[in-house]
SETORFI-399816 format. One record per residue (C-alpha): residue in three letters; chain; x, y, z. Coordinates in nm, 2 decimals. Each point is the difference from the previous one (the first is absolute). Layout:
REC miti donu     xx     yy     zz
REC  ALA    A      X      Y      Z
...
! end
This chain:
REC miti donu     xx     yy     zz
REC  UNK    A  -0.27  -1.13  -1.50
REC  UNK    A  -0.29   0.11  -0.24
REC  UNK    A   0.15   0.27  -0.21
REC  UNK    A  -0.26   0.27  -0.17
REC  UNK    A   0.11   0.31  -0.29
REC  UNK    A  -0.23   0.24   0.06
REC  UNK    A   0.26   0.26  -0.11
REC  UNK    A  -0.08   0.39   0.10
REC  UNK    A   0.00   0.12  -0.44
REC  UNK    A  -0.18   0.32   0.18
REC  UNK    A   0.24   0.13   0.16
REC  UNK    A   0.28   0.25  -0.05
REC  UNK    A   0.27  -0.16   0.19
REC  UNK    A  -0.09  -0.29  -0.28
REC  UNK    A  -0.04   0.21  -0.35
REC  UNK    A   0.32   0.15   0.08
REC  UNK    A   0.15  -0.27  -0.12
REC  UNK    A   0.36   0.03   0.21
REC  UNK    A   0.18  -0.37   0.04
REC  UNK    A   0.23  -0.10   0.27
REC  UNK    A   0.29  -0.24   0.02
REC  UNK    A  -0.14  -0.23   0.33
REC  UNK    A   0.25  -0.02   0.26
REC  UNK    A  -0.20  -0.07   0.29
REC  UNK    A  -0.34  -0.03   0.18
REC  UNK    A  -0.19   0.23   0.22
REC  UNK    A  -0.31  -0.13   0.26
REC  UNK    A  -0.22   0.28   0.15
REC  UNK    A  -0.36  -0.05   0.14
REC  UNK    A  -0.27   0.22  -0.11
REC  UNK    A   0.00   0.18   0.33
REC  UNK    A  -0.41   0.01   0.03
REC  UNK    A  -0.25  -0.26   0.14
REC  UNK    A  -0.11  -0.11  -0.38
REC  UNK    A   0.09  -0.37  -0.11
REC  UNK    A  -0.18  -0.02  -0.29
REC  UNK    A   0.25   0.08  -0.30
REC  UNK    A  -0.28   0.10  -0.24
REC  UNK    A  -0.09   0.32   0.16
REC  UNK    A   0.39   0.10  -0.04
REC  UNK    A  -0.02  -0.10  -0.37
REC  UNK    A  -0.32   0.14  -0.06
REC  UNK    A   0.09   0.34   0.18
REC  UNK    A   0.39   0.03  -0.17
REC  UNK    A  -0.11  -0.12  -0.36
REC  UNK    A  -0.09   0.38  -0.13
REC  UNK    A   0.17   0.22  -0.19
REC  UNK    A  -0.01   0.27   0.33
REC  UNK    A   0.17  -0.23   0.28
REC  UNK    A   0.33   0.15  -0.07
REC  UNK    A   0.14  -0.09   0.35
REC  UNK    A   0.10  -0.33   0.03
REC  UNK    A  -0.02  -0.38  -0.21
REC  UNK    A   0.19  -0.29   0.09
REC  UNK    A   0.03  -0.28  -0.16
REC  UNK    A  -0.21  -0.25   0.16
REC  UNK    A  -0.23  -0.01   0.32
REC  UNK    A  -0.08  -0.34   0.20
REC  UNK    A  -0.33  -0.04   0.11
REC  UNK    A  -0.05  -0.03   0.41
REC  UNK    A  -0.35  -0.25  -0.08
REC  UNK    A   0.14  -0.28  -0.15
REC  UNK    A   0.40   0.11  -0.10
REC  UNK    A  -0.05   0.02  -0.37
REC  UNK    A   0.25   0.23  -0.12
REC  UNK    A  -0.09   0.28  -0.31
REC  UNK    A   0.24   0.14  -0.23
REC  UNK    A  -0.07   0.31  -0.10
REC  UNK    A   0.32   0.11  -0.18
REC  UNK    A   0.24  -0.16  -0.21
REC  UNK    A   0.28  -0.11   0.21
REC  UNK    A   0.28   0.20  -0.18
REC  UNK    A  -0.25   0.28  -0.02
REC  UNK    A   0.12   0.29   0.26
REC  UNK    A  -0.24   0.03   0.30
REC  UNK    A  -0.11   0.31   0.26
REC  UNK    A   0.04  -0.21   0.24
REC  UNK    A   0.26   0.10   0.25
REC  UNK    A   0.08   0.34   0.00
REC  UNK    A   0.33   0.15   0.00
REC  UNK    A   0.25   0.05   0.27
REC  UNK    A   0.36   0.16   0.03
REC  UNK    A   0.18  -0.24  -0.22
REC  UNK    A  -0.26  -0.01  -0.24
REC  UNK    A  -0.32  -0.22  -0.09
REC  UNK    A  -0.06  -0.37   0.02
REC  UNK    A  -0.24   0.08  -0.26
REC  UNK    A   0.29  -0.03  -0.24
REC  UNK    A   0.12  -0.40   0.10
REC  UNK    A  -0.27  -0.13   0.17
REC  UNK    A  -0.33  -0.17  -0.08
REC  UNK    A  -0.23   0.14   0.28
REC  UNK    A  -0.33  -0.26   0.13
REC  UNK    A  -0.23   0.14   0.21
REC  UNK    A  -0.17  -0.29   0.29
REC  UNK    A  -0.35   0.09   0.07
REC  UNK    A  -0.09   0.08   0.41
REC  UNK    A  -0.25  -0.15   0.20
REC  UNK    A  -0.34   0.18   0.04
REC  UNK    A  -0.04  -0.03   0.33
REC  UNK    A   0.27   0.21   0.12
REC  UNK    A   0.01   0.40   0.10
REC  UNK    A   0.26   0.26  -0.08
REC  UNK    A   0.02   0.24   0.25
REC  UNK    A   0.31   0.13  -0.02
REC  UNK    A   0.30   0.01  -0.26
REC  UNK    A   0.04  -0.41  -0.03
REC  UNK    A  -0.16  -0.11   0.30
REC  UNK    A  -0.34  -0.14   0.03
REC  UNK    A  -0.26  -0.18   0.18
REC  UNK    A  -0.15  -0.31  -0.08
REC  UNK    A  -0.35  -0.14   0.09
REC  UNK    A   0.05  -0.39  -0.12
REC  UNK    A   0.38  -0.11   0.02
REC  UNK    A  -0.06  -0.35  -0.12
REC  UNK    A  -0.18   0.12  -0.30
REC  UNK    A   0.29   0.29  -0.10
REC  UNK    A   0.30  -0.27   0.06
REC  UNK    A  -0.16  -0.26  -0.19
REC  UNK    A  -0.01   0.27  -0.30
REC  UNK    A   0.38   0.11   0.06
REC  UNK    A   0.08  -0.36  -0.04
REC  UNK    A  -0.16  -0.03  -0.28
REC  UNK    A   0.15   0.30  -0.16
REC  UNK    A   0.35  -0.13   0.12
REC  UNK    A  -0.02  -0.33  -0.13
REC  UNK    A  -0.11   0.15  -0.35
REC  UNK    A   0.30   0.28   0.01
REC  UNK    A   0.27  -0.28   0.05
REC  UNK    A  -0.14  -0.18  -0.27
REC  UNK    A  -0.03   0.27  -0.24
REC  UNK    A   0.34   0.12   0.12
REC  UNK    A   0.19  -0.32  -0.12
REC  UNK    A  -0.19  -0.03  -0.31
REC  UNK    A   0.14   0.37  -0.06
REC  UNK    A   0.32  -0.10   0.07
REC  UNK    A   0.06  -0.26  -0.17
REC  UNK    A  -0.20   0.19  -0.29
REC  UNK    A   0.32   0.24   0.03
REC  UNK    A   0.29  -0.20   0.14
REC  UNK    A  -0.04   0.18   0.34
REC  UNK    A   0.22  -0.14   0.32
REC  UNK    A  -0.34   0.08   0.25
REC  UNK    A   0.28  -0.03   0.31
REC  UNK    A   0.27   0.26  -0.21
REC  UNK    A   0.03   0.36   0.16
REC  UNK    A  -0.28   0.22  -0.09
REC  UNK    A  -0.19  -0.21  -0.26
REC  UNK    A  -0.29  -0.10   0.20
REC  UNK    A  -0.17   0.27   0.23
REC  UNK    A  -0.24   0.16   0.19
REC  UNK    A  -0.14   0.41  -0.05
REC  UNK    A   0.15   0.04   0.35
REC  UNK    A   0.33  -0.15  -0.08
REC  UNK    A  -0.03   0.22  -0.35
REC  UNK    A   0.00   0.29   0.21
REC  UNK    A   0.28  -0.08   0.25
REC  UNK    A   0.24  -0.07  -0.37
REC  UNK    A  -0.11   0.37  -0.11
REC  UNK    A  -0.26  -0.11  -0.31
REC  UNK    A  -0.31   0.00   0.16
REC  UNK    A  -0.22   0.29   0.15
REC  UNK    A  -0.04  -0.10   0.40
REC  UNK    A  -0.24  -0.27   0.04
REC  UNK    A  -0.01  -0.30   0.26
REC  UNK    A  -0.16  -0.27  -0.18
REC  UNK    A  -0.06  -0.26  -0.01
REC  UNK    A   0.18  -0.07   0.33
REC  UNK    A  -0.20   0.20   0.16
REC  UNK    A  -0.35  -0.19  -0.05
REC  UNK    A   0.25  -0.36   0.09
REC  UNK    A   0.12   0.17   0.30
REC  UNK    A  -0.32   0.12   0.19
REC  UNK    A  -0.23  -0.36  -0.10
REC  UNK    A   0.29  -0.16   0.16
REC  UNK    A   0.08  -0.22  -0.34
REC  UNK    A   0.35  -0.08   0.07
REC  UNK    A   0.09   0.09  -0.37
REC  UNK    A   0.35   0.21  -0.06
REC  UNK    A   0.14   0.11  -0.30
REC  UNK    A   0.32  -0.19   0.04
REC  UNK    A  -0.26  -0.34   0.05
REC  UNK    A  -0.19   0.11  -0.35
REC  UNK    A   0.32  -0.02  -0.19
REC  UNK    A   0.06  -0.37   0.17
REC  UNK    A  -0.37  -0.07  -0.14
REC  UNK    A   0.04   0.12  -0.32
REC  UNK    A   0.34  -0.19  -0.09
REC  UNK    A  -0.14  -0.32   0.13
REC  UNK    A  -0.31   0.00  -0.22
REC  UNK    A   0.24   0.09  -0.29
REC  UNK    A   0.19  -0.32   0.07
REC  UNK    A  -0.32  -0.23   0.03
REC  UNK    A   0.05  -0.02   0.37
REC  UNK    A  -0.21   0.13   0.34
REC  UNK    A   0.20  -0.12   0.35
REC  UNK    A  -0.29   0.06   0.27
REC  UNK    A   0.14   0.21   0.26
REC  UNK    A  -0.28   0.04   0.24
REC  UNK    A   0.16  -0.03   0.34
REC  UNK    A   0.33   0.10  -0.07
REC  UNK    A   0.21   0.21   0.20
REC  UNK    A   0.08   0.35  -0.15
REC  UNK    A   0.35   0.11   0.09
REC  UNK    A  -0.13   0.39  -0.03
REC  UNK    A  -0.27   0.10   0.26
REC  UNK    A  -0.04   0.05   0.37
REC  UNK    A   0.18  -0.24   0.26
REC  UNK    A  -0.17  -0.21   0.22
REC  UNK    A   0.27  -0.11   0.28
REC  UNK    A   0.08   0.22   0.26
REC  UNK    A   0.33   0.06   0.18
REC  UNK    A  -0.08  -0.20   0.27
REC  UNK    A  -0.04  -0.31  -0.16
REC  UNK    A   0.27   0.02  -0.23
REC  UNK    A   0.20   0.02   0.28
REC  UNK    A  -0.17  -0.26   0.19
REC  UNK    A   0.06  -0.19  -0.31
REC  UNK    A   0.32   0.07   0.01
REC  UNK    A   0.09  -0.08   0.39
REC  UNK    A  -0.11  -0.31  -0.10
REC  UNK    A   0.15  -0.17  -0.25
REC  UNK    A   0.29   0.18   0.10
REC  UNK    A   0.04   0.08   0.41
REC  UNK    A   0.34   0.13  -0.04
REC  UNK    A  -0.10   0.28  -0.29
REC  UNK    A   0.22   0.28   0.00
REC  UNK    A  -0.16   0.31   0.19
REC  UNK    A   0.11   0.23  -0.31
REC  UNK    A  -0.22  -0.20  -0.17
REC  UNK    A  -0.27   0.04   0.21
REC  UNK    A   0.00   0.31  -0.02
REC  UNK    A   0.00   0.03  -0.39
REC  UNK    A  -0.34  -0.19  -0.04
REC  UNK    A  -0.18   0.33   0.00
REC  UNK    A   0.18   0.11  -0.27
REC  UNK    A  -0.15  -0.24  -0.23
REC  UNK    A  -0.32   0.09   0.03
REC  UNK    A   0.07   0.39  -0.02
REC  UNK    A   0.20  -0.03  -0.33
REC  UNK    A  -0.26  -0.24  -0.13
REC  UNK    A  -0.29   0.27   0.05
REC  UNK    A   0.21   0.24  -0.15
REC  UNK    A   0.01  -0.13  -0.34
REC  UNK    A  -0.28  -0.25   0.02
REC  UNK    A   0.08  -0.33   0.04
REC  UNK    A  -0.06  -0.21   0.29
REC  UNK    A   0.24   0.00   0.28
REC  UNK    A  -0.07  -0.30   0.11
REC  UNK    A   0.05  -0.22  -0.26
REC  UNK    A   0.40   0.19  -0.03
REC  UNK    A   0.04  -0.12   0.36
REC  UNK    A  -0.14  -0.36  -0.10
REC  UNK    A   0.25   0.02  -0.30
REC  UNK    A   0.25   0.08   0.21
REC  UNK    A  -0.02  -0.29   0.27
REC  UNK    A   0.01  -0.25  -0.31
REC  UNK    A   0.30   0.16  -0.12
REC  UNK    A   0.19   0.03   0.31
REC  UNK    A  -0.08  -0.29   0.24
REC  UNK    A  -0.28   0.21   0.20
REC  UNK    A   0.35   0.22  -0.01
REC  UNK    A   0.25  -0.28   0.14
REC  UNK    A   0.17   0.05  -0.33
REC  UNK    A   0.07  -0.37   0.02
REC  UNK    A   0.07  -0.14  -0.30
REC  UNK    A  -0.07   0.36  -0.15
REC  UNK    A   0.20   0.18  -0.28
REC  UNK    A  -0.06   0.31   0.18
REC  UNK    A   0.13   0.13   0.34
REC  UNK    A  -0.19   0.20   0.29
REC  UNK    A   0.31   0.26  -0.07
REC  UNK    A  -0.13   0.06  -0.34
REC  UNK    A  -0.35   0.15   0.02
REC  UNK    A  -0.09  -0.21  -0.25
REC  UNK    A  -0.32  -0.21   0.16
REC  UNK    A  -0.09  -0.12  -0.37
REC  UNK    A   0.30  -0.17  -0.17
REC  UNK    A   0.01   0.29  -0.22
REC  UNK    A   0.26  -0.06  -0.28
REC  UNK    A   0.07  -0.36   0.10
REC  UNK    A  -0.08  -0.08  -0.39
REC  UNK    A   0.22  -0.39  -0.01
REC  UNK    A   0.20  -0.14   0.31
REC  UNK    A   0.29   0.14   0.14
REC  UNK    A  -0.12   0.37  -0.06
REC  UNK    A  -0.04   0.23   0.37
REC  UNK    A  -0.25   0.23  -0.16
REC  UNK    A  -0.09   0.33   0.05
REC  UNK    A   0.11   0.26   0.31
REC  UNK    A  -0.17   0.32   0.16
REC  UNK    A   0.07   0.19   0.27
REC  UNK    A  -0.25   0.00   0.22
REC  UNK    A  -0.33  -0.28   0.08
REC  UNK    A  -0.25   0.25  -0.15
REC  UNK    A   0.18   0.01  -0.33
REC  UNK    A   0.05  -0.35  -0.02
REC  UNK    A  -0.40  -0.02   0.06
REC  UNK    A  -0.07   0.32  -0.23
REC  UNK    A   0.19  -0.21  -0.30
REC  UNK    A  -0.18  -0.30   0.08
REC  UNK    A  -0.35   0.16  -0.01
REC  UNK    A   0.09   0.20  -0.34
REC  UNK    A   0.16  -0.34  -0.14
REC  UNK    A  -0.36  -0.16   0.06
REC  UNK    A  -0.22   0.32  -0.11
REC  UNK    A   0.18  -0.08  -0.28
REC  UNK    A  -0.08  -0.30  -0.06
REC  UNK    A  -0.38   0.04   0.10
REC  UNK    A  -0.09   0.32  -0.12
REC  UNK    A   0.10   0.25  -0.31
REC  UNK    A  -0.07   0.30   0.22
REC  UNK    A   0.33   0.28   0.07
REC  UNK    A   0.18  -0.03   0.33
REC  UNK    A  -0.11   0.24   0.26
REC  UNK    A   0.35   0.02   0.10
REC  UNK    A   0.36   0.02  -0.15
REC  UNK    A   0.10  -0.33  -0.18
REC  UNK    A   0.26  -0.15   0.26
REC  UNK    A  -0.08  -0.37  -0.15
REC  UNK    A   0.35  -0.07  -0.21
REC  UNK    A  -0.22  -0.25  -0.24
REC  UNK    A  -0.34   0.14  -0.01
REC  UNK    A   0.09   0.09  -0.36
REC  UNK    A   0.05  -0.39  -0.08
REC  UNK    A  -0.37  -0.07   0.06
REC  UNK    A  -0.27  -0.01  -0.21
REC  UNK    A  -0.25   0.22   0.16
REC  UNK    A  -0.36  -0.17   0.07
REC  UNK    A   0.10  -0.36  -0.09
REC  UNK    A  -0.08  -0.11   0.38
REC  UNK    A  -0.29   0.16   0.10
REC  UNK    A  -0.09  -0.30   0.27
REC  UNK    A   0.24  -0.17   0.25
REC  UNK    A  -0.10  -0.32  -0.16
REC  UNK    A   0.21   0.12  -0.32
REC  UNK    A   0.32   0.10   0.16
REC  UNK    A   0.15  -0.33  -0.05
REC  UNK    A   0.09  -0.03  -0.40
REC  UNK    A  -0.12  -0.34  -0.03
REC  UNK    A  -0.35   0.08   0.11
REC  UNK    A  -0.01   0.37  -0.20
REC  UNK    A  -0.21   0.02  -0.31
REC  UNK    A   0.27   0.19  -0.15
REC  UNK    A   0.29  -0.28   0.16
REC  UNK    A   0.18   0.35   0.19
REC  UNK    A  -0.04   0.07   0.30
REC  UNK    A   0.29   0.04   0.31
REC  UNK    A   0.10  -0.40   0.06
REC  UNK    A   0.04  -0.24  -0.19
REC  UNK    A  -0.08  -0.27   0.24
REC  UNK    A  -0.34  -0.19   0.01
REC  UNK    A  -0.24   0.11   0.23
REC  UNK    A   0.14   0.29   0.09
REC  UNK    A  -0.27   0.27   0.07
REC  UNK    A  -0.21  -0.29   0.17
REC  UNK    A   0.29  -0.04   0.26
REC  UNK    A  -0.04   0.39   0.02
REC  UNK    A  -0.42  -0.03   0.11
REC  UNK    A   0.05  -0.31   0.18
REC  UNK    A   0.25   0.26   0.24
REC  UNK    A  -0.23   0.28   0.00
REC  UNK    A  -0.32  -0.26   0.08
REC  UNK    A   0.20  -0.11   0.28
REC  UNK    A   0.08   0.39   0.14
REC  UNK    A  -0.37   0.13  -0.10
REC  UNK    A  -0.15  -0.34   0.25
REC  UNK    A   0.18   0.17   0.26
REC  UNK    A  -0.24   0.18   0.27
REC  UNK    A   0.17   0.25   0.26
REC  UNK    A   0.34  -0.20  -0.05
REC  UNK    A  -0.14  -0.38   0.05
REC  UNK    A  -0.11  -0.24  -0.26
REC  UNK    A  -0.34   0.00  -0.05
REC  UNK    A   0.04  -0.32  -0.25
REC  UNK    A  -0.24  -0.20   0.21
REC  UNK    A  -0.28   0.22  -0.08
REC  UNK    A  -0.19  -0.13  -0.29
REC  UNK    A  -0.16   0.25  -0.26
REC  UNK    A  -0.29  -0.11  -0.22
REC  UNK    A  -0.06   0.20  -0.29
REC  UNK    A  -0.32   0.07  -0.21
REC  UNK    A   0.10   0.05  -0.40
REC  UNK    A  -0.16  -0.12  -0.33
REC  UNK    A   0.28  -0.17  -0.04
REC  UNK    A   0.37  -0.07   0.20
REC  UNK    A   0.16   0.16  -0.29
REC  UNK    A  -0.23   0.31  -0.01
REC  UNK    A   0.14   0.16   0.34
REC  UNK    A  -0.16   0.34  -0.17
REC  UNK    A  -0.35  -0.11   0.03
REC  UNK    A   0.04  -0.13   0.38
REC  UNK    A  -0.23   0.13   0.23
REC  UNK    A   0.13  -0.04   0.35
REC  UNK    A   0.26  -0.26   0.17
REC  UNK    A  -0.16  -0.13   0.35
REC  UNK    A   0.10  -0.22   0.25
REC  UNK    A  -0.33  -0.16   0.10
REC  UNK    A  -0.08  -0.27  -0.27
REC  UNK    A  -0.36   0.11   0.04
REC  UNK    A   0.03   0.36  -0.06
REC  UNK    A   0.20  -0.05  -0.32
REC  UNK    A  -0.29  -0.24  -0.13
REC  UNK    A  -0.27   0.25   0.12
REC  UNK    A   0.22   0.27  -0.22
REC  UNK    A   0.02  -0.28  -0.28
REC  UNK    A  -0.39  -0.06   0.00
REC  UNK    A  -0.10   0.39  -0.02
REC  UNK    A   0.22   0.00  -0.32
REC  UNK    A  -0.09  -0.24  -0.26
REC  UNK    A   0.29  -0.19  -0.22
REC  UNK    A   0.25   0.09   0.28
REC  UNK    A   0.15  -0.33   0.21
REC  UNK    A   0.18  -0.01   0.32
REC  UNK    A   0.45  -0.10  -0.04
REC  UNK    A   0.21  -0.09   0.26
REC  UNK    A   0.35   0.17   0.02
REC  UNK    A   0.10  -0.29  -0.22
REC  UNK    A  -0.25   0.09  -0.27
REC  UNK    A  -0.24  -0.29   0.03
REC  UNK    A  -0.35   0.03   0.00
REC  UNK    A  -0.20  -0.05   0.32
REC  UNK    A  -0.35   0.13  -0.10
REC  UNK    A  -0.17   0.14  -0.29
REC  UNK    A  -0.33   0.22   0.01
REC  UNK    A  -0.31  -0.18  -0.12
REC  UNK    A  -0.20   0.29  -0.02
REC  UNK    A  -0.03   0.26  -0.30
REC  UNK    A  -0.02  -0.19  -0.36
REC  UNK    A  -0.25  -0.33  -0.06
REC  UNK    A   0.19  -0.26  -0.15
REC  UNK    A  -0.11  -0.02  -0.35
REC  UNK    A   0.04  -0.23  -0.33
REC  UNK    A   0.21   0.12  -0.30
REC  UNK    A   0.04  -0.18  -0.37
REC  UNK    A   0.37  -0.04  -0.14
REC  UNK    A  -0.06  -0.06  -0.43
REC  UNK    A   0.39   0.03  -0.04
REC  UNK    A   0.28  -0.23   0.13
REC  UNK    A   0.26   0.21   0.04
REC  UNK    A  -0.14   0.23   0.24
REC  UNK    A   0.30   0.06   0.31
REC  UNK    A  -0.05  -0.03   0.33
REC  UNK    A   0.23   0.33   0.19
REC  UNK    A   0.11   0.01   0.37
REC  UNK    A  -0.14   0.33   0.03
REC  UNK    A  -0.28   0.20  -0.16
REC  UNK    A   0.15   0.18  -0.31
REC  UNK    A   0.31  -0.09  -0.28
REC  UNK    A   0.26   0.16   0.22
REC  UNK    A  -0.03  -0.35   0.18
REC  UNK    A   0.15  -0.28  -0.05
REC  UNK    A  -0.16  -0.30  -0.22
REC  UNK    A  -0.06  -0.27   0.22
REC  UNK    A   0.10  -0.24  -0.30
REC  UNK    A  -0.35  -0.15   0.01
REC  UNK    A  -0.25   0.08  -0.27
REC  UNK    A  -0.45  -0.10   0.13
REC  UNK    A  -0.05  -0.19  -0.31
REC  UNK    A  -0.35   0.01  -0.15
REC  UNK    A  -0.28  -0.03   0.30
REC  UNK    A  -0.19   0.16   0.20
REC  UNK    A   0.14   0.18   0.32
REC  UNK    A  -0.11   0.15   0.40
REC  UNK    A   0.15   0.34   0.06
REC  UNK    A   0.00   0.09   0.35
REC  UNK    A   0.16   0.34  -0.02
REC  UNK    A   0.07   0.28  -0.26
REC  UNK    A   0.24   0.27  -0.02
REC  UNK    A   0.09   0.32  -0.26
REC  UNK    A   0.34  -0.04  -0.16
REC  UNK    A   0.26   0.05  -0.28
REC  UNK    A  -0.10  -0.13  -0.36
REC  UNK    A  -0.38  -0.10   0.08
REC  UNK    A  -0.31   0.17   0.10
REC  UNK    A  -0.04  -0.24   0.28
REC  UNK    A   0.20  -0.27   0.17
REC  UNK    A  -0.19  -0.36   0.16
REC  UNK    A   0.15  -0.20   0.26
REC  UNK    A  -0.02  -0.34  -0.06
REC  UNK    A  -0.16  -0.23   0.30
REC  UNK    A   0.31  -0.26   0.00
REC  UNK    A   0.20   0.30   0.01
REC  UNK    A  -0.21   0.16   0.29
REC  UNK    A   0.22  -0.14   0.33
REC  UNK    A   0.32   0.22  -0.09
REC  UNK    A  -0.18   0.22  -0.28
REC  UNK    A   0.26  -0.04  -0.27
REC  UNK    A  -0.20  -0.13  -0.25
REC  UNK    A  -0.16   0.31  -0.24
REC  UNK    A  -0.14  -0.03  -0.37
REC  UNK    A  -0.15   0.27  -0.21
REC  UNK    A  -0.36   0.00   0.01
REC  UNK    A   0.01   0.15  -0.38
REC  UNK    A   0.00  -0.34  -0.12
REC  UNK    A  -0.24  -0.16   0.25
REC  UNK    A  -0.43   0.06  -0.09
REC  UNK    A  -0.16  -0.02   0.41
REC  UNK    A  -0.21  -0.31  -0.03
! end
């Protein structure tokens, strides 16, 4: 992170000379197609911009953040709202906004070059969370703790900010993926030195992607003698998932592991019990939880994992007897509902593997077509990389197609459902000759620091790069030639000179 004072001494907000006690962050975006910080700075360093100063802005063309105030100074930079101002506890950074995009109404907008405006949101991201957990370790700040890291639109929903959507409004329409909840996870694992790559993990909140009919198909199967009454519930999980958010699906795929595919054999639990989840079976010998009806049991199931996956409020009553005992947020992927595999070592079981047991279900269900296995069909899938299922561009069955899709998109290669390469494009890039002068220079599975070291170092020497990609923590990432069969073989061309 390249960190500039250019501090606002103009401006009234600044001259007043009011200090806070910092209790927490605030994020906004500048809500106007202008990524260039200076003209912000330029424009609110004057003694008659009375309006507004925050305390730092982060540049959308190349992510270097400004401070313009001291950090205990208090900003103009949220507003006030029925409880108050976040103005009093909160350090307020505004993230520069892409210039090619269009307000046309309120927060929405239009946008003429969606590569070009996602490429600056990341960059403004990736410089927030590392601002953010320099911040809080600056002022012994808990980034995950209630209320201490936040957006202008959360500010607003706690009653000390004026009503704003930002920034999750200019994440939401480029399709960026980026929450609030998943900021917080950023920012606490850059404080701790660490940065788990979760491209292609499986969000617990979102939209479900099984239907009824092949969860029952599912179902029938590994289970012909299923209880109609069960049956009959399935719809319920998808229903009560929508409601609050989270996906359906995955409850259902939760609930086969925990049940048997509901045999109950060898389960803690009993069909009697409405209790599809092992709910309150904490040690051995424990029943667990009761409710009256299947739709509770479901409904508490759902809320127990919102919980778990999200720090949003319930949509309906709490019926979930230990939603209270769970630290909201702390497994915001499947992959981290098993304790020994969560970041944070919580999570809802404590045995290994546990939310891989839960996808390798729901895989099984989602590879069902009009209630019969579709498992011979074979997908091949064009991505940059296997782990980068974000950047794929279409899944084909043809073998030819998906290399014709590969070859009309340079640096992307063609997986198998296994994740081995088949094909990579040779068009796009020349292969070209770099010079290494250090010997210490690592060689990353992926293009940027948030992936992992390969344990290899290049050594002194010369080098062919056949491909290069933007990423985190250099101005351009090379892949290696050796490297060039499975792609997993970066360096940072900062400390190569082309030859």
């Amino acid at each position: 992170m390249k960190l500039v004072q250019s501090i606002l001494t103009k401006n009234p907000c600044y001259t007043a000379g009011r200090k806070i006690t910092v209790k927490g962050l605030m994020l906004h975006s500048v809500g106007c197609p202008q990524p260039k910080a200076s003209v912000f700075i330029n424009s609110w360093n004057s003694p008659s911009y009375d309006n507004a100063c925050v305390h730092g802005f982060i540049d959308g063309n190349d992510g270097t953040v400004y401070q313009t105030l001291p950090w205990n100074h208090r900003g103009w930079h949220c507003g006030s709202g029925s409880k108050g101002s976040g103005n009093n506890t909160h350090i307020g950074v505004e993230m520069c906004e892409p210039a090619c995009i269009k307000y046309t109404s309120g927060s929405n907008f239009t946008c003429s070059d969606t590569a070009t405006a996602k490429a600056v949101a990341k960059r403004t991201y990736e410089a927030a969370v590392e601002l953010f957990a320099m911040l809080c370790k600056q002022y012994s700040l808990n980034p995950t703790a209630d209320g201490v890291i936040i957006s202008h639109k959360e500010g607003h929903s706690r009653g000390i900010a004026s009503n704003h959507g930002d920034p999750e409004h200019l994440w939401t329409q480029l399709g960026m993926g980026y929450t609030m909840d998943g900021f917080r996870k950023a920012v606490k694992a850059a404080m701790s030195g660490t940065s788990e790559n979760t491209s292609g993990y499986t969000k617990i909140m979102g939209t479900a992607v099984a239907t009824v009919e092949q969860m029952k198909a599912y179902l029938k199967g590994k289970n012909p003698s299923v209880a109609q009454s069960v049956l009959d519930m399935l719809p319920l999980y998808l229903s009560e998932g929508k409601t609050e958010g989270v996906r359906g699906d995955i409850a259902f795929a939760q609930s086969c592991l925990e049940t048997g595919n509901f045999t109950f054999s060898g389960s803690a639990v009993t069909l009697s019990q409405n209790n599809f989840c092992g709910m309150g079976v904490t040690s051995n010998g424990l029943k667990g939880n009761s409710f009256d009806t299947p739709q509770l049991g479901i409904r508490a199931q759902i809320q127990h994992l919102k919980a778990y996956a999200s720090t949003e409020s319930l949509k309906n009553p709490c019926i979930d007897p230990r939603f209270k005992y769970v630290t909201r947020g702390c497994a915001e992927y499947v992959e981290w509902l098993g304790q020994q595999e969560n970041p944070d070592r919580k999570g809802w079981a404590a045995g290994a593997g546990y939310g891989a047991k839960i996808l390798s279900i729901l895989k099984t269900i989602t590879d069902i077509s009009g209630g019969i296995s579709s498992s011979t069909e074979v997908w091949y899938r064009v991505r940059k990389t296997w782990a980068d299922a974000a950047s794929q561009k279409g899944a084909f069955h043809s073998l030819d197609n998906a290399k014709r899709c590969a070859d009309e998109n340079a640096g992307y290669s063609v997986f198998d459902e296994s994740g081995k390469v088949l094909y990579t494009s040779q068009a796009g890039l020349t292969p070209y000759l770099v010079k290494v002068s250090i010997s210490d220079l690592n060689i990353r599975k992926g293009p940027g620091t948030n992936y992992a070291k390969t344990g290899k170092y290049t050594g002194q020497g010369v080098f062919t790069i056949v491909d290069e990609e933007d990423g985190k923590g250099a101005s351009k990432w090379g892949l290696l030639k050796s490297y060039q069969k499975n792609r997993d073989g970066w360096i940072s061309l900062d400390y190569g000179k082309r030859v």
